[in-house]
N, C-alpha and C positions, 0 to 999 in steps of 0.2 A: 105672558100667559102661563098659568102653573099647569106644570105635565101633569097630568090622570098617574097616582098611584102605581096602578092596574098596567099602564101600557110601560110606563120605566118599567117595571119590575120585566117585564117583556123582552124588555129592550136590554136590561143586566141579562136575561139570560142566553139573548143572541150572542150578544156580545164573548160570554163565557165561552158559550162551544166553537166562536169562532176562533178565540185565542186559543184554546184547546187544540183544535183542528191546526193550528199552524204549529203550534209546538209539536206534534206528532209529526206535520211533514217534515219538521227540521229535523228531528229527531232518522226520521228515517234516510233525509239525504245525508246526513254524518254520518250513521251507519255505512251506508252508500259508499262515503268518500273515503270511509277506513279502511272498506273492503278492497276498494280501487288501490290504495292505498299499500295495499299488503298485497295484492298480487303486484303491484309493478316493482314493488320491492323483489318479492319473491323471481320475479321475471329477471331482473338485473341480475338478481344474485347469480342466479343459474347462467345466464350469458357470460357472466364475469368467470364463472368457475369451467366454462367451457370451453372459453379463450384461452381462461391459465392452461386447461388440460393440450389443448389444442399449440400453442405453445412450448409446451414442455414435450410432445409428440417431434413440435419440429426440430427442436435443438438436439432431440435424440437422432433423430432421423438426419440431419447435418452432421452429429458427430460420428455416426456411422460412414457416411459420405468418407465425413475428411480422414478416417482412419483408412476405409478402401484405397484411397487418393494415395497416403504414406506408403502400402502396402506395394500398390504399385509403381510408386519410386522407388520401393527396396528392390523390387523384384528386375532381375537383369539373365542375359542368357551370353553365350559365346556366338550363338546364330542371328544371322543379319536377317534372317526373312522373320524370326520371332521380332526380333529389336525393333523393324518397323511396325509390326501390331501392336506390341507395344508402345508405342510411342501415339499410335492412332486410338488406344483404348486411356491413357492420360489424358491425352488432349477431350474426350467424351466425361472424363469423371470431374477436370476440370471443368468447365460448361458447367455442369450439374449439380455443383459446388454453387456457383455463381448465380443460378437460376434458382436454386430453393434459397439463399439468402436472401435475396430479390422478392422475393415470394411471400405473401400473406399467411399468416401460419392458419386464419380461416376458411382458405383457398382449400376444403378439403380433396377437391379433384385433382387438383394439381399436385398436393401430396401422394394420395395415392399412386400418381404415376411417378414418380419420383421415386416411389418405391419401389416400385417395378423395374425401373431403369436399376436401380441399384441391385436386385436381383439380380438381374441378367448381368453387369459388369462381372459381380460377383460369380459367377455362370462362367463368365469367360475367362477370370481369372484363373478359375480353377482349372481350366482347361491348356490355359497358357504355363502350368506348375507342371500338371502331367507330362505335356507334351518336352517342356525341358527335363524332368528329369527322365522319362524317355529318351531322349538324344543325348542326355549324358550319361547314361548309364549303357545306351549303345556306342557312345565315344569311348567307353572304359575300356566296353569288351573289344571294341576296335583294335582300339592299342593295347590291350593285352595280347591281343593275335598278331597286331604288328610286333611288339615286342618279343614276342615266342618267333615271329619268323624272321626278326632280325638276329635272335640266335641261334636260329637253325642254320640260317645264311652263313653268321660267324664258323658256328663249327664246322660246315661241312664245307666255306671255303677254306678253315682251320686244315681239316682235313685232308682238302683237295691240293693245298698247298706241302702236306708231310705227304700223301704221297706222288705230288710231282717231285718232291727233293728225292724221295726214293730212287722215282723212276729216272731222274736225271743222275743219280749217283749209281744206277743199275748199268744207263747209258753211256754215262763215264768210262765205268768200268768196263762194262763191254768194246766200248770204243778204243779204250786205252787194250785190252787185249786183244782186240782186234788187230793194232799195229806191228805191221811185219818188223821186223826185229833181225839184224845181222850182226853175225860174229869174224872172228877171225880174219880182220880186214889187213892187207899187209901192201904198202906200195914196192915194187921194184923196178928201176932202174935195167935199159935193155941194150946193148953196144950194136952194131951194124953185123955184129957173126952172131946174132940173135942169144947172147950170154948175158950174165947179170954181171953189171959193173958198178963200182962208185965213183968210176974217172968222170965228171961231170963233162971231157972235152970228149969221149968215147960216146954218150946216150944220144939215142936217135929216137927210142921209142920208151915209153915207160907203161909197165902194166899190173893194176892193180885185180887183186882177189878178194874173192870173200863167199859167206856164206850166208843165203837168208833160213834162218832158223826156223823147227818147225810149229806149226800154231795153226789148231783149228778152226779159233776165233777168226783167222782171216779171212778174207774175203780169197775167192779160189779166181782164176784168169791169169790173163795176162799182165807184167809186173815189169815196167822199166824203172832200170836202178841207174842213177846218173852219177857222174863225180866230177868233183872239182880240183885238179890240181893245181897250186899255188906254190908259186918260186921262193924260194927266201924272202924279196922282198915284198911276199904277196900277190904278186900281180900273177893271175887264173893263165896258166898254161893251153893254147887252144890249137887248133888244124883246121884244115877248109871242111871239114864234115861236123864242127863244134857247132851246139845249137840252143837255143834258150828254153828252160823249163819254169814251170810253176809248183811250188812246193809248200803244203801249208798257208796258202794264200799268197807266197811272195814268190816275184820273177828274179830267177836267177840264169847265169848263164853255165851251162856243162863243159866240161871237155872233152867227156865223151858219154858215153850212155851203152845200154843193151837192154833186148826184153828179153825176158825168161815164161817161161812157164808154172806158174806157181802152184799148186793144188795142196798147201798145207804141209807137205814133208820137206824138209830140209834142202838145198837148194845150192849148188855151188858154182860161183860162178867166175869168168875172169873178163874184164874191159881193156881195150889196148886203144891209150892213147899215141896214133902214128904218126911220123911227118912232122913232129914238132916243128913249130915255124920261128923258133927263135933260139939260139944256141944255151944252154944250159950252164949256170954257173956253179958253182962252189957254195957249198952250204945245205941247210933244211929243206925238205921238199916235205910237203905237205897234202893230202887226199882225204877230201870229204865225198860221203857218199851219201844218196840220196834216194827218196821214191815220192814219187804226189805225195803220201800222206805227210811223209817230215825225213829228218835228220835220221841216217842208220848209225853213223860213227866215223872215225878218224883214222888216219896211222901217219909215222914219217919217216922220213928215208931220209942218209947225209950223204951229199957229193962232195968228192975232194981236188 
């Protein structure tokens, strides 16, 4: 059957508007897809560029860490009670080292505290530098002070030492003029008609003299002055009234002895050795004389 003219002609022009109408919609869902298109672009970009930022945030924020970290392994004190804070505030920057590598660099919460921890180490560092060179610079003055009173120590034991040698050479000296001091000591020999002899077969009694010289320094009292007579061959001439003294520290034995009365002037005196108990020989006779403090002096006599 042949179409009507009239109704084709109809039918071309549905036809038109409807291809029409579809190319418009194409048309506008491409638009559509280009627009989708460029923001999801647009959208990565900005993620990508916020990751890099985000990133370069953390490696900063790391290499601050690790440089705290170095700072407090330089950092050391002479004090034990520092050295264990120390030791406890590593062992925290370690950790924190470990935990932000660990760590998403989009994690921004975690960053942040991260940095706040690093803060505060940083906080207590600074306080762990003060507080050492506080204590060392109170160690200085310490031992500046110790060192001034270890030379005050020196000099004035310096001191205390020049004047005890003084005062022990003052003592000396005093002491040594202190000591009674006799002259003019002379032994003789005494026969039985109370005469001086040198017949050695004639002595029955022998008696020595002397004089204790005068001296202020002495000491004033009572003063026994002892002697020792020795025979030629040494051996101490004694009687039943001979008795042992102490002289200078050492015991010796007398022949005979006397006290006087000292008060500082001149002093003269005589001792009689009596009753000799052993007959007298031929030769040196010898008389030491004596007082507690020491030695007065000597003399000697010869029998024939």
């Amino acid at each position: 059957m042949k179409e009507d003219p009239l109704e084709r002609l109809e039918r071309e022009e549905r036809e038109r508007k409807n291809n029409g109408g579809l190319k418009t919609v194409m048309y506008v869902l491409a638009a559509i897809a280009l627009l989708l298109a460029a923001a999801l672009a647009y959208v990565w970009f900005q993620k990508s560029s916020l990751v890099k930022d985000l990133n370069v945030e953390k490696e900063e924020l790391t290499e601050q860490i690790v440089a705290l970290q170095q700072d407090y392994d330089n950092l050391s004190s002479d004090y034990e009670s520092i050295n264990s804070q120390l030791d406890s505030s590593r062992e925290e920057v370690s950790q924190l080292v470990e935990r932000i590598k660990q760590t998403d660099a989009t994690n921004r919460a975690k960053m942040r505290q991260y940095e706040k921890e690093l803060g505060t180490l940083r906080s207590i560092m600074r306080n762990y530098i003060v507080q050492i060179d506080s204590l060392n610079t109170l160690n200085q003055k310490l031992t500046a002070e110790a060192d001034a009173a270890r030379k005050d120590a020196a000099s004035s034991r310096r001191q205390n030492e020049q004047l005890n040698k003084q005062v022990n050479e003052l003592s000396g000296q005093v002491a040594a003029g202190s000591v009674i001091k006799a002259r003019g000591i002379i032994l003789e020999p005494y026969s039985s008609a109370d005469k001086v002899t040198d017949r050695s077969s004639r002595v029955v009694r022998m008696l020595t003299t002397l004089s204790l010289v005068e001296n202020d320094l002495a000491p004033k009292g009572p003063v026994r002055v002892y002697i020792i007579v020795k025979d030629p061959d040494g051996n101490i001439l004694t009687n039943a009234n001979s008795t042992g003294f102490e002289t200078a520290g050492e015991a010796r034995t007398a022949s005979a002895s006397r006290e006087v009365d000292y008060e500082g002037k001149e002093v003269e005196l005589s001792i009689y050795l009596n009753d000799l108990t052993d007959r007298c020989v031929k030769g040196v006779y010898t008389v030491e004389a004596y007082t507690a403090q020491g030695f007065l002096g000597s003399a000697e006599t010869m029998l024939r």
